[in-house]
Jmol script that loads the backbone (N, CA, C; Angstrom):
load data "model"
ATOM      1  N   UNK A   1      53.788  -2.550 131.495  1.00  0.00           N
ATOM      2  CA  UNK A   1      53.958  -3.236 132.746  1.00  0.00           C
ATOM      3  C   UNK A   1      54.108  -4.722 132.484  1.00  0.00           C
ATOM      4  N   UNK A   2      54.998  -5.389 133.393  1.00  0.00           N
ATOM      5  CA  UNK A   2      55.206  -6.971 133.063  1.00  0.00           C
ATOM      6  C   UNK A   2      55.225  -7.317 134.673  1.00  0.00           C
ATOM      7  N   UNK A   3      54.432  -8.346 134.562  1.00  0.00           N
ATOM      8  CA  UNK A   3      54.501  -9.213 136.197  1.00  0.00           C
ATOM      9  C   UNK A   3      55.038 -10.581 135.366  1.00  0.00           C
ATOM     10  N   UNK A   4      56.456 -11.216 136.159  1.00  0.00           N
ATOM     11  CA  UNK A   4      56.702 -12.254 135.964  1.00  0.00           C
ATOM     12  C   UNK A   4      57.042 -12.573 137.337  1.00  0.00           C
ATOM     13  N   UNK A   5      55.918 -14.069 137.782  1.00  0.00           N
ATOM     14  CA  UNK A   5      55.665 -14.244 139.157  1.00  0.00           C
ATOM     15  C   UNK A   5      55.883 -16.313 138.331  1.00  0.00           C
ATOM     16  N   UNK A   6      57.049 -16.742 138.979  1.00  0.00           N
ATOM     17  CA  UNK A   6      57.123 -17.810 138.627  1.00  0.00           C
ATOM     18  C   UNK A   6      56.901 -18.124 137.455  1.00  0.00           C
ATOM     19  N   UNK A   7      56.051 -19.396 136.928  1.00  0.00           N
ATOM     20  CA  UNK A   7      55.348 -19.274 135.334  1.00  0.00           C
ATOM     21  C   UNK A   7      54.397 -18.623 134.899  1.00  0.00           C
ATOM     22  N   UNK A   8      54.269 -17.898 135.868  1.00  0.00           N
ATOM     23  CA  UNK A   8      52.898 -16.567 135.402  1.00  0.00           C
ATOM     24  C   UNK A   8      53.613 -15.525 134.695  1.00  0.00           C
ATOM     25  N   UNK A   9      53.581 -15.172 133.714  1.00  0.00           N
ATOM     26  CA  UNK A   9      54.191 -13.721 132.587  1.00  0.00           C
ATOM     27  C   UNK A   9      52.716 -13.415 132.580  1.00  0.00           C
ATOM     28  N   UNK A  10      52.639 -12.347 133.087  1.00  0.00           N
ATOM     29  CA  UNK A  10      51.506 -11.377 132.476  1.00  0.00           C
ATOM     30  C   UNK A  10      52.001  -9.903 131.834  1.00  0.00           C
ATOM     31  N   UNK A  11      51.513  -9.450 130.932  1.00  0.00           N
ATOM     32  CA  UNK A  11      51.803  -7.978 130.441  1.00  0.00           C
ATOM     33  C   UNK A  11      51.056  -7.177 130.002  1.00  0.00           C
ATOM     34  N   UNK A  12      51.097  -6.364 129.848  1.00  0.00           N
ATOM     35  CA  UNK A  12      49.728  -4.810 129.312  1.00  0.00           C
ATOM     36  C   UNK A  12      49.181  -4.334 130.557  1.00  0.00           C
ATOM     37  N   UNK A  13      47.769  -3.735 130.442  1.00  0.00           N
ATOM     38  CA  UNK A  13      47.647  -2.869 131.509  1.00  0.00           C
ATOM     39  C   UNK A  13      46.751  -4.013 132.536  1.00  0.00           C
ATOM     40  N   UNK A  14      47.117  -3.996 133.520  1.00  0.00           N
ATOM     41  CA  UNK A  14      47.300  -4.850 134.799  1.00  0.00           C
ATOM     42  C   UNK A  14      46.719  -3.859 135.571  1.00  0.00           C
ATOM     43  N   UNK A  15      46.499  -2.603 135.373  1.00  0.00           N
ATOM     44  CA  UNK A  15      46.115  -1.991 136.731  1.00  0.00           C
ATOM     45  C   UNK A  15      44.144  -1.415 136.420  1.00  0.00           C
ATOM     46  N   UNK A  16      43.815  -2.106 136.016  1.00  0.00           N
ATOM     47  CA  UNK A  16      42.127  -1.583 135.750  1.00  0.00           C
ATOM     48  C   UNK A  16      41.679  -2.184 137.361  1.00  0.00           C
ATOM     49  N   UNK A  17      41.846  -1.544 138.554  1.00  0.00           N
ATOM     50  CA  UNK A  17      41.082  -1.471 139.365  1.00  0.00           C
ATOM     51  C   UNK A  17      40.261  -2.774 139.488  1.00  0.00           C
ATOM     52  N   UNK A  18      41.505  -3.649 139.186  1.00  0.00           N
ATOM     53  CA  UNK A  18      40.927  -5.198 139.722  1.00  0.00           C
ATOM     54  C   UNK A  18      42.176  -6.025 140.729  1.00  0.00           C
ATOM     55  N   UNK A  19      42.175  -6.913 141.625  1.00  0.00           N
ATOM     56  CA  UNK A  19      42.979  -7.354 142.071  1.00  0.00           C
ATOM     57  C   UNK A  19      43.265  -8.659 141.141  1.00  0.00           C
ATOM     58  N   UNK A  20      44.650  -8.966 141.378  1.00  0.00           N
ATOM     59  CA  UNK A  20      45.887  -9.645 140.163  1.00  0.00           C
ATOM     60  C   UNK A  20      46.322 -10.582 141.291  1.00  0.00           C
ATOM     61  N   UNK A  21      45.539 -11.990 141.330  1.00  0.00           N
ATOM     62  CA  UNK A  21      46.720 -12.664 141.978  1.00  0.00           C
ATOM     63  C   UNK A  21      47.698 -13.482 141.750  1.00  0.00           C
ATOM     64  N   UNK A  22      48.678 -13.620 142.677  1.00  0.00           N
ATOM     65  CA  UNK A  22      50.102 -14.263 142.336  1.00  0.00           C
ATOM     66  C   UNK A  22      50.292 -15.457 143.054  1.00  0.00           C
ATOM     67  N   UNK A  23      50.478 -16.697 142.838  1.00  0.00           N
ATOM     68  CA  UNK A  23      50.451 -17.831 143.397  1.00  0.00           C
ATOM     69  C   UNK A  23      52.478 -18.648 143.595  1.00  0.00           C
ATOM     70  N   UNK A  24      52.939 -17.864 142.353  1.00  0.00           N
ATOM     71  CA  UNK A  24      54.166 -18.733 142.611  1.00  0.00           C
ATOM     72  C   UNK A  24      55.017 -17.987 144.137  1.00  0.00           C
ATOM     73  N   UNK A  25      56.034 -19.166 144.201  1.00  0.00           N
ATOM     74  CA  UNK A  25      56.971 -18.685 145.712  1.00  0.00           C
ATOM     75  C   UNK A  25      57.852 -17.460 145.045  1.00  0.00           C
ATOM     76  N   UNK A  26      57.972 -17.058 143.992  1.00  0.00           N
ATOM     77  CA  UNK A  26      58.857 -16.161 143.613  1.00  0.00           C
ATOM     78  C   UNK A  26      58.451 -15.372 142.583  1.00  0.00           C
ATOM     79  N   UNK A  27      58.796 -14.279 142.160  1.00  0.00           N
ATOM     80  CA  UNK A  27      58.339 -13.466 140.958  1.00  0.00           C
ATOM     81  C   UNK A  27      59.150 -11.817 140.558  1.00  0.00           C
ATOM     82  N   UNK A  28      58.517 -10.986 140.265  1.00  0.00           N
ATOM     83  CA  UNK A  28      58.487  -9.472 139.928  1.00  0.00           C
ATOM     84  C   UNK A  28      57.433  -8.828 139.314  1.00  0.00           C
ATOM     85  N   UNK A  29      57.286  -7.912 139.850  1.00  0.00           N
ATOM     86  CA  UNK A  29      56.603  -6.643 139.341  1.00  0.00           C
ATOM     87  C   UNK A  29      57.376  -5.808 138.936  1.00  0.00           C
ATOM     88  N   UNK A  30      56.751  -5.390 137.015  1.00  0.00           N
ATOM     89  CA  UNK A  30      57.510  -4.697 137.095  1.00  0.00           C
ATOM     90  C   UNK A  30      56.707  -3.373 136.746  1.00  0.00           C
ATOM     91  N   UNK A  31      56.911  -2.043 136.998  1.00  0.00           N
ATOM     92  CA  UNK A  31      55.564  -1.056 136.627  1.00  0.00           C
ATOM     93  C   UNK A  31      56.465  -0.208 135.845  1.00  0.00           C
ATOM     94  N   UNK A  32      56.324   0.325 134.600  1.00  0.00           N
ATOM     95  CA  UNK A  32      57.336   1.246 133.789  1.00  0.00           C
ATOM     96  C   UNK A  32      57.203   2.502 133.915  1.00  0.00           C
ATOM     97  N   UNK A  33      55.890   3.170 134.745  1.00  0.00           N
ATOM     98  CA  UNK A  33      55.587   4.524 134.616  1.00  0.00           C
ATOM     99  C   UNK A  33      54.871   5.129 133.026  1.00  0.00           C
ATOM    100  N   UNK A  34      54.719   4.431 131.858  1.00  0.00           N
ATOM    101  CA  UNK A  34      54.861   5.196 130.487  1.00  0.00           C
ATOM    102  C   UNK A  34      52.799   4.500 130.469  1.00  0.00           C
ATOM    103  N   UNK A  35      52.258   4.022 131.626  1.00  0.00           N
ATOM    104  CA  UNK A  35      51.005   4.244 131.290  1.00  0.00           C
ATOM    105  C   UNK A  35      50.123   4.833 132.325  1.00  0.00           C
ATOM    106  N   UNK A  36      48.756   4.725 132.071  1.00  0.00           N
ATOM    107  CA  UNK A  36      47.933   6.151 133.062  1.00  0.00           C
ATOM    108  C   UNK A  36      47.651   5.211 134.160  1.00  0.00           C
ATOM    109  N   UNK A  37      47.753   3.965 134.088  1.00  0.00           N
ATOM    110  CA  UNK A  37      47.169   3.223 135.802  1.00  0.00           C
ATOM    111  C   UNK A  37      47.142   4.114 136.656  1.00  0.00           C
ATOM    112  N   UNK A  38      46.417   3.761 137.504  1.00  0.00           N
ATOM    113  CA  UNK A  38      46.335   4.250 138.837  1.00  0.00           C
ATOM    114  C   UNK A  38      46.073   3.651 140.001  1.00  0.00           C
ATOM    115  N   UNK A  39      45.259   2.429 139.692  1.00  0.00           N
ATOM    116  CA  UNK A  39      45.201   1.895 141.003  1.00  0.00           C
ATOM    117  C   UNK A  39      45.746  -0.033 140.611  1.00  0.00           C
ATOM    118  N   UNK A  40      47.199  -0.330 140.659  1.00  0.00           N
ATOM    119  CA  UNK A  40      47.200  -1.362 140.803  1.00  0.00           C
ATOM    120  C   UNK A  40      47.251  -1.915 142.221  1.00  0.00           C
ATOM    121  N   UNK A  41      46.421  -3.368 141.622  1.00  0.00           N
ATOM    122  CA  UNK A  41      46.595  -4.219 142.940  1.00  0.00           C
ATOM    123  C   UNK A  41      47.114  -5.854 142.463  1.00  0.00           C
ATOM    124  N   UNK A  42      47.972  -6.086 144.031  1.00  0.00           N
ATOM    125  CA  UNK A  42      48.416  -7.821 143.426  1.00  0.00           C
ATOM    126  C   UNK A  42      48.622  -8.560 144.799  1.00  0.00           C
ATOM    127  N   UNK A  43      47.902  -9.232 144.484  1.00  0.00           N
ATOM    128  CA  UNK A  43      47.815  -9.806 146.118  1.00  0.00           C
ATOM    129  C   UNK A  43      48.658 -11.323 145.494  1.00  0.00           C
ATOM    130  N   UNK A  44      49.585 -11.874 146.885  1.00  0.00           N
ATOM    131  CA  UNK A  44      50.339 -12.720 146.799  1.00  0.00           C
ATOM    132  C   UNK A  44      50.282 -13.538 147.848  1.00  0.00           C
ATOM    133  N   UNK A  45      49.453 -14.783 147.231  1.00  0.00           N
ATOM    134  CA  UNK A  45      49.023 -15.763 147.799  1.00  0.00           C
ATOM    135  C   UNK A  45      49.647 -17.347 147.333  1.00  0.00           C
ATOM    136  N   UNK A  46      50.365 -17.840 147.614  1.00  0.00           N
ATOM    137  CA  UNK A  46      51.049 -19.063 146.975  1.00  0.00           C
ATOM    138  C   UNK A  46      50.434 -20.132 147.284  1.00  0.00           C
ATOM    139  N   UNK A  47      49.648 -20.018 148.319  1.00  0.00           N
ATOM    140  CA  UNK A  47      48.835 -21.016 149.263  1.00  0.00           C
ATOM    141  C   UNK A  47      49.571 -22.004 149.903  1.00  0.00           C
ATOM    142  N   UNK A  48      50.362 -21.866 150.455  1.00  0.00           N
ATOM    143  CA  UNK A  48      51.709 -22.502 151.157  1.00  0.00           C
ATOM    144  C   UNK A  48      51.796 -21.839 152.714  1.00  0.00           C
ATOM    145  N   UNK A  49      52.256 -22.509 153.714  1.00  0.00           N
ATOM    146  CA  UNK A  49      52.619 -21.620 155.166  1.00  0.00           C
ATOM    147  C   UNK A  49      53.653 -21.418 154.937  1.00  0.00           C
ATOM    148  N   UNK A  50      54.174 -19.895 155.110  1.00  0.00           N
ATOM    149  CA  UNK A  50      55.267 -19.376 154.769  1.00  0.00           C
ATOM    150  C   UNK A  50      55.554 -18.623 156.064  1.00  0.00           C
ATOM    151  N   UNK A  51      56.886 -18.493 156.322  1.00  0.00           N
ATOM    152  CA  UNK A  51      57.330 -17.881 157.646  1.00  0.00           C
ATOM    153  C   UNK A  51      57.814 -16.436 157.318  1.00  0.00           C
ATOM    154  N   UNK A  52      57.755 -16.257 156.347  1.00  0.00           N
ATOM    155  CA  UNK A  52      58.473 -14.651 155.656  1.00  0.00           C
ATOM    156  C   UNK A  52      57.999 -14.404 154.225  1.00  0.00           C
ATOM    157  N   UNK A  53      57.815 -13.287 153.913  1.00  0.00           N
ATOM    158  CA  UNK A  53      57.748 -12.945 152.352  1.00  0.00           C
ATOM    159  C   UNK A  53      58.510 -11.908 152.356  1.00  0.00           C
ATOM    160  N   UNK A  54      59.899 -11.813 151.421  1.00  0.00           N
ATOM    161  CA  UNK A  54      60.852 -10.845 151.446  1.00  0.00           C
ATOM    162  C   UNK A  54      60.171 -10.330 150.298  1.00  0.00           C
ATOM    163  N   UNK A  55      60.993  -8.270 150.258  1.00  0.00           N
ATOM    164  CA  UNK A  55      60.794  -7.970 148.817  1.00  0.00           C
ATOM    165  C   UNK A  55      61.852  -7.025 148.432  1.00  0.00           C
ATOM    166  N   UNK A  56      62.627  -7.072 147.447  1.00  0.00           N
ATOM    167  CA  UNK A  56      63.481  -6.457 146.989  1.00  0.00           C
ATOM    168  C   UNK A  56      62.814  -5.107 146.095  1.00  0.00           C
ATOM    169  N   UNK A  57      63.417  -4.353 147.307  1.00  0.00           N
ATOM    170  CA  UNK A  57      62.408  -2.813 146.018  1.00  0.00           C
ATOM    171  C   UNK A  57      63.263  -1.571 145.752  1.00  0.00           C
ATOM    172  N   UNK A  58      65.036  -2.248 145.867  1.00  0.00           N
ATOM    173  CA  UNK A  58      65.814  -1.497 145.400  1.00  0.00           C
ATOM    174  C   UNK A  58      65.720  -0.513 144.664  1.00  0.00           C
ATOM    175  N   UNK A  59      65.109  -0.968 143.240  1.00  0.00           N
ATOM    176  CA  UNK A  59      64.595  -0.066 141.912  1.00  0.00           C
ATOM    177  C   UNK A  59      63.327   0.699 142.027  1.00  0.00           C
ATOM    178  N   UNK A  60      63.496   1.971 142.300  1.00  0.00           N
ATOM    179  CA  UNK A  60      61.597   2.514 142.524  1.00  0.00           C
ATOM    180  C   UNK A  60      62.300   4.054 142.309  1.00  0.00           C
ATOM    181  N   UNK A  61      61.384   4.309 141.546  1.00  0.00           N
ATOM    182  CA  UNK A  61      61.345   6.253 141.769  1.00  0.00           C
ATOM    183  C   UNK A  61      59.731   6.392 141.889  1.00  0.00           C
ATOM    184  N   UNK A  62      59.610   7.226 142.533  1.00  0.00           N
ATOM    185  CA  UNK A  62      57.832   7.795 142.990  1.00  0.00           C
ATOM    186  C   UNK A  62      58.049   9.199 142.334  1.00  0.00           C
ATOM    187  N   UNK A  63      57.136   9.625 141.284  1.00  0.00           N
ATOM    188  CA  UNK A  63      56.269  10.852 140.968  1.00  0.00           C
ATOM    189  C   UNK A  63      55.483  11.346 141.490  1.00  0.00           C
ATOM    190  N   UNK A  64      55.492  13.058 141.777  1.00  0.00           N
ATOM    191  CA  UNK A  64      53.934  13.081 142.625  1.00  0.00           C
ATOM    192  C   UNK A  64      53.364  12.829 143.459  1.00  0.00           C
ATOM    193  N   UNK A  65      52.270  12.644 143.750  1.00  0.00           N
ATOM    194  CA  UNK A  65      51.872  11.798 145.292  1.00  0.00           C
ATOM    195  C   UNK A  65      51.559  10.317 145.079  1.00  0.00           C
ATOM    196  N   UNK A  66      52.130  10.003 144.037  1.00  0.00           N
ATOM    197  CA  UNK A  66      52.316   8.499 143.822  1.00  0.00           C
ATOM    198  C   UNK A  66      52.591   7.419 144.827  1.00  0.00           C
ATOM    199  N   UNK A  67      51.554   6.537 145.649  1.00  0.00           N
ATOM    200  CA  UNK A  67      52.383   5.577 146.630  1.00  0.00           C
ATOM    201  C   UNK A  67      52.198   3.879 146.549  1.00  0.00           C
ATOM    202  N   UNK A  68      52.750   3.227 147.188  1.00  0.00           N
ATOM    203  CA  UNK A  68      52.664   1.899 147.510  1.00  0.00           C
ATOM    204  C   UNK A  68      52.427   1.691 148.710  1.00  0.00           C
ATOM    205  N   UNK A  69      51.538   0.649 149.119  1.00  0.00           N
ATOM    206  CA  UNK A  69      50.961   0.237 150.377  1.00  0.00           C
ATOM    207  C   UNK A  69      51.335  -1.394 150.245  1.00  0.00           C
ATOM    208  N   UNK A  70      51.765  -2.117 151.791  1.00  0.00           N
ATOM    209  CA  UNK A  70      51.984  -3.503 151.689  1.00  0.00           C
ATOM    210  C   UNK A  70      50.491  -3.790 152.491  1.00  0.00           C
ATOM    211  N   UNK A  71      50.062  -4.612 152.566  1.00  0.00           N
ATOM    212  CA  UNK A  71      48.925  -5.130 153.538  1.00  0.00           C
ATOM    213  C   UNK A  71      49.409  -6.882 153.630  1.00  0.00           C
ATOM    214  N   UNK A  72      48.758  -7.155 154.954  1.00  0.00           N
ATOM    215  CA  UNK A  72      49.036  -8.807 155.295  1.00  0.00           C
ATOM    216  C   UNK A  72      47.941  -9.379 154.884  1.00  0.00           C
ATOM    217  N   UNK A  73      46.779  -8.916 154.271  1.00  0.00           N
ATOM    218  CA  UNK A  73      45.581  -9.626 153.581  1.00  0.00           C
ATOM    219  C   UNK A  73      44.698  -9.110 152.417  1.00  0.00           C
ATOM    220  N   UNK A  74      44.033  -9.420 152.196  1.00  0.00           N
ATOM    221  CA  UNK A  74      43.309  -8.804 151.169  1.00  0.00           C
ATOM    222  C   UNK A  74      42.917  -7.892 151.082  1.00  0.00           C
ATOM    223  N   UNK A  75      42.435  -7.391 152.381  1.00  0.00           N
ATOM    224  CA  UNK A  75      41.672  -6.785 152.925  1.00  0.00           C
ATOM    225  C   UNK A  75      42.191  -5.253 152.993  1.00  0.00           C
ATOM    226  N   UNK A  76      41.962  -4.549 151.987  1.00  0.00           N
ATOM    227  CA  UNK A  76      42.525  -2.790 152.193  1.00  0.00           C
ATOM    228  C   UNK A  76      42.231  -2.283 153.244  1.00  0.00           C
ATOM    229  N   UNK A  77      40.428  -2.358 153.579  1.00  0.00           N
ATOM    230  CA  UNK A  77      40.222  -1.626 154.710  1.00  0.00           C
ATOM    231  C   UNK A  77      41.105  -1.412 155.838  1.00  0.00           C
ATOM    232  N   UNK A  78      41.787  -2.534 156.237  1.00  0.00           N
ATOM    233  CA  UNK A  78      42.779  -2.605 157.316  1.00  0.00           C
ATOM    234  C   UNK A  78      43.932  -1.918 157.297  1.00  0.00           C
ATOM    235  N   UNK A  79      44.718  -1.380 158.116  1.00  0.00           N
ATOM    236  CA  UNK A  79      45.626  -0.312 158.078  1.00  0.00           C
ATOM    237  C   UNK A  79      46.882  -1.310 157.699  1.00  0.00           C
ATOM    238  N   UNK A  80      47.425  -0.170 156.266  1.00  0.00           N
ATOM    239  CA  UNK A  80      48.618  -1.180 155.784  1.00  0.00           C
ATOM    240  C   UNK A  80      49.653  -1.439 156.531  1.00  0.00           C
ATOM    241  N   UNK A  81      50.593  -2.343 156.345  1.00  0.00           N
ATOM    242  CA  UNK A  81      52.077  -2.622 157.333  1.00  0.00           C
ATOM    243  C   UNK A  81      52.710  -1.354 156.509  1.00  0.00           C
ATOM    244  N   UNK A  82      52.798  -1.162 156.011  1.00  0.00           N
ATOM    245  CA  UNK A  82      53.790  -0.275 155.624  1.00  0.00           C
ATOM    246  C   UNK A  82      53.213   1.051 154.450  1.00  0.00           C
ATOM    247  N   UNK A  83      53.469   2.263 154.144  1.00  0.00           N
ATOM    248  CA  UNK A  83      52.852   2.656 152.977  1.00  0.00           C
ATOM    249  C   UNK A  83      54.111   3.724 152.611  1.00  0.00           C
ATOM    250  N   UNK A  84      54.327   3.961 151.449  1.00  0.00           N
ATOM    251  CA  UNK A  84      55.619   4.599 150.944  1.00  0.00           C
ATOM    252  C   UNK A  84      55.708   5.396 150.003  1.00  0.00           C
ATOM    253  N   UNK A  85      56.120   6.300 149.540  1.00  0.00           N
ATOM    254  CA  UNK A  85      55.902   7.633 148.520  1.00  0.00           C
ATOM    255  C   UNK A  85      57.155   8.489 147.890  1.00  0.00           C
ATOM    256  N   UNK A  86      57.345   9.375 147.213  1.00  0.00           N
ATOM    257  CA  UNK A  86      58.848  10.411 147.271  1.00  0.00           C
ATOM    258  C   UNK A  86      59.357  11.158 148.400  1.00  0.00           C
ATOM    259  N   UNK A  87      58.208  11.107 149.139  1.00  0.00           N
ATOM    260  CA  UNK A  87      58.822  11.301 151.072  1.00  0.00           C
ATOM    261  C   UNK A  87      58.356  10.827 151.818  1.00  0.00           C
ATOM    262  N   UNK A  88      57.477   9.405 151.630  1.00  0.00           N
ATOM    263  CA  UNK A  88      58.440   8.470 153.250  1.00  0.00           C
ATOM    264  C   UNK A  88      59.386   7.684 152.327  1.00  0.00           C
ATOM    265  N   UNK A  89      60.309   7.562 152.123  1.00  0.00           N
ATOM    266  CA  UNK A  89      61.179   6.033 151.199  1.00  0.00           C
ATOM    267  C   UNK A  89      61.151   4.764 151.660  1.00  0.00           C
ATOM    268  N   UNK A  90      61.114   3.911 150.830  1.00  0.00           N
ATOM    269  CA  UNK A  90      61.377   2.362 151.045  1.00  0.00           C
ATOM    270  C   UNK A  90      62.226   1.993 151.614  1.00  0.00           C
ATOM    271  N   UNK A  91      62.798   0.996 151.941  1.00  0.00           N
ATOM    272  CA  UNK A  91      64.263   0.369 152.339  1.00  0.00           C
ATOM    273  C   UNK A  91      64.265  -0.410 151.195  1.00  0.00           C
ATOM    274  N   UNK A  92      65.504  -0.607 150.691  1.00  0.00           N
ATOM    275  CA  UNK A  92      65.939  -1.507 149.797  1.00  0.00           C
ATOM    276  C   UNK A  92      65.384  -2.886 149.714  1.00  0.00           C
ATOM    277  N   UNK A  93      65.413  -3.437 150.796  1.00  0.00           N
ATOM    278  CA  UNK A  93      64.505  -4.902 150.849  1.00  0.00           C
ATOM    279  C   UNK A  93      64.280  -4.665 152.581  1.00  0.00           C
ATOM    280  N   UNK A  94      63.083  -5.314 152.341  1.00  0.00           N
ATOM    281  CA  UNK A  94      62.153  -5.630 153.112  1.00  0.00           C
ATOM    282  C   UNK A  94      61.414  -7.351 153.410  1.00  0.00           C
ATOM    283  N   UNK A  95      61.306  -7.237 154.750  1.00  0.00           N
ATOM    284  CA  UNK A  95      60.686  -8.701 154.677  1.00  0.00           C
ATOM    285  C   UNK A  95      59.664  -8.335 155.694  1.00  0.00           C
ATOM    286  N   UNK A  96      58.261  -9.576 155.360  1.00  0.00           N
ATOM    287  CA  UNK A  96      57.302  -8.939 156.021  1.00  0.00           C
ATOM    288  C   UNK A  96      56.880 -10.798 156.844  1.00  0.00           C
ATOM    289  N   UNK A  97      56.605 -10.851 157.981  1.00  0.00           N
ATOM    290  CA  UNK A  97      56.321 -12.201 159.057  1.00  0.00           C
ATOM    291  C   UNK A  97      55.188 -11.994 159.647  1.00  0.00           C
ATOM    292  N   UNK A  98      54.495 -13.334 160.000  1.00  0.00           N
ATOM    293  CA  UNK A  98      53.071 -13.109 160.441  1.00  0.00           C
ATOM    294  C   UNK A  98      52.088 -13.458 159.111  1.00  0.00           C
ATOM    295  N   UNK A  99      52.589 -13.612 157.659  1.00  0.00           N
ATOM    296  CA  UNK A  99      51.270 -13.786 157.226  1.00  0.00           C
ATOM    297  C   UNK A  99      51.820 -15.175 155.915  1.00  0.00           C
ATOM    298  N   UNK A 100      50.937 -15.817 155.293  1.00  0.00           N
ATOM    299  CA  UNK A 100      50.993 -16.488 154.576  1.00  0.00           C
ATOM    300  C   UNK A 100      50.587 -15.769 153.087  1.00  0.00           C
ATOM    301  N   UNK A 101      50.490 -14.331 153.255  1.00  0.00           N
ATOM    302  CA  UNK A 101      50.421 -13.764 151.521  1.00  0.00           C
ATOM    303  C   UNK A 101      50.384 -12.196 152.320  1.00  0.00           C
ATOM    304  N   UNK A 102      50.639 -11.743 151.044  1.00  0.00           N
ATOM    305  CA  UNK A 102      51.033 -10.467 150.777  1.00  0.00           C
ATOM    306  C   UNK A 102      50.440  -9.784 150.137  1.00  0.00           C
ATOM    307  N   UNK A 103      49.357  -8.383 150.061  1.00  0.00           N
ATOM    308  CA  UNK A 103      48.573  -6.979 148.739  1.00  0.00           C
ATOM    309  C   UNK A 103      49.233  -6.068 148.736  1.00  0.00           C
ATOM    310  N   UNK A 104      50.432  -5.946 147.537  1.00  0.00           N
ATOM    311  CA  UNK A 104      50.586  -4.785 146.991  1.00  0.00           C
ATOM    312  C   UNK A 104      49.457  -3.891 146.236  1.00  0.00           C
ATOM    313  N   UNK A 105      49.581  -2.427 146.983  1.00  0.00           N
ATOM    314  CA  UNK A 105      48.852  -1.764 146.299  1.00  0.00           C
ATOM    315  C   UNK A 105      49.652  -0.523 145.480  1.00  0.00           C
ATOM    316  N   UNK A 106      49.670  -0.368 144.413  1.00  0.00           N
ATOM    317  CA  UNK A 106      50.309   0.873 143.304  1.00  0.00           C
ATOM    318  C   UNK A 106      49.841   2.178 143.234  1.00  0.00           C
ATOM    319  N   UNK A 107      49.160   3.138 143.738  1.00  0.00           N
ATOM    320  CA  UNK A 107      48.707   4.449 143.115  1.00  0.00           C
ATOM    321  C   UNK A 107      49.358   5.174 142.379  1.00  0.00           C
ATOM    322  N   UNK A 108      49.298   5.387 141.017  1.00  0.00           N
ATOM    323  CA  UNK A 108      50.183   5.688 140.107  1.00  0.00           C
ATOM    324  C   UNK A 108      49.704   6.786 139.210  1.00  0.00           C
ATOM    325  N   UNK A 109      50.387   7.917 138.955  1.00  0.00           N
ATOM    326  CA  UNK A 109      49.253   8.641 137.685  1.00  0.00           C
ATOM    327  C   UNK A 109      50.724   9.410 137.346  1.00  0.00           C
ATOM    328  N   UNK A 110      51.603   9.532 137.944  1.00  0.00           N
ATOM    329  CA  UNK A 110      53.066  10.450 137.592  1.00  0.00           C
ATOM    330  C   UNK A 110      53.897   9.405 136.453  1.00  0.00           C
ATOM    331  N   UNK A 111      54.381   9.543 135.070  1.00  0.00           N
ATOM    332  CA  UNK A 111      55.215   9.165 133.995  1.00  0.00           C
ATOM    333  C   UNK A 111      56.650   9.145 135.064  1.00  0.00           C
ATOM    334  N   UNK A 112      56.768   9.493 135.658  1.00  0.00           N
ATOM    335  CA  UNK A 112      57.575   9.406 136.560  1.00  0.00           C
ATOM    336  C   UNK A 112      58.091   8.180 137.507  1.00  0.00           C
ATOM    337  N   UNK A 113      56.566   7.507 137.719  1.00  0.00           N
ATOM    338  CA  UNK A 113      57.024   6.531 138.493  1.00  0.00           C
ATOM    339  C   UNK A 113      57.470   5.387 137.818  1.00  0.00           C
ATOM    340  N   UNK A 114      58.143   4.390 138.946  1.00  0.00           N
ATOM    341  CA  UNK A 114      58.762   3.201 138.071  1.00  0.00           C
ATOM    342  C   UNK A 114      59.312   2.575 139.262  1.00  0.00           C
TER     343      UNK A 114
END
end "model"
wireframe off; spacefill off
backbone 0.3
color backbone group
């Protein structure tokens, strides 16, 4: 796995059930599927007022009951804006308004996903 989020390059396993935050205005995630993660998280906070956070998620295959959840805060408990799998699908890009950061969440355990 490689997150390149502005001058942040991070790589290796990123998903030990800790939250990963991201501060630059721009970046990628990238998740390869070829390790056992399961629960990544990356919350995207630039600390800036922002009127939109777009996301390009063209590239995705889901394994399994493998999903992604967007949330407008840190905060999981709260019901995500969006949550997505091998049957609900993504839209190609997405933009999300109303918040000044963004928690991707990953559930991952299928070699499949990516």
């Amino acid at each position: 796995m490689v997150i390149a989020f502005g001058s942040q390059l991070v790589s290796g396993n990123l998903c030990s059930n800790r939250m990963l935050t991201l501060t630059a205005m721009e970046g990628m995630l990238i998740f390869n599927g070829n390790e056992t993660d399961l629960d990544c998280q990356w919350r995207i906070h630039p600390g800036k007022r922002l009127t939109a956070i777009e996301f390009n998620t063209s590239l995705y295959v889901f394994g399994g009951t493998d999903k992604v959840a967007f949330y407008s805060t840190p905060d999981t408990q709260v019901p995500a804006i969006g949550e997505f799998s091998a049957l609900n699908h993504i839209a190609s890009s997405m933009v999300m308004t109303g918040s000044d950061e963004a928690t991707v969440i990953l559930q991952a355990s299928s070699p499949n996903t990516r």
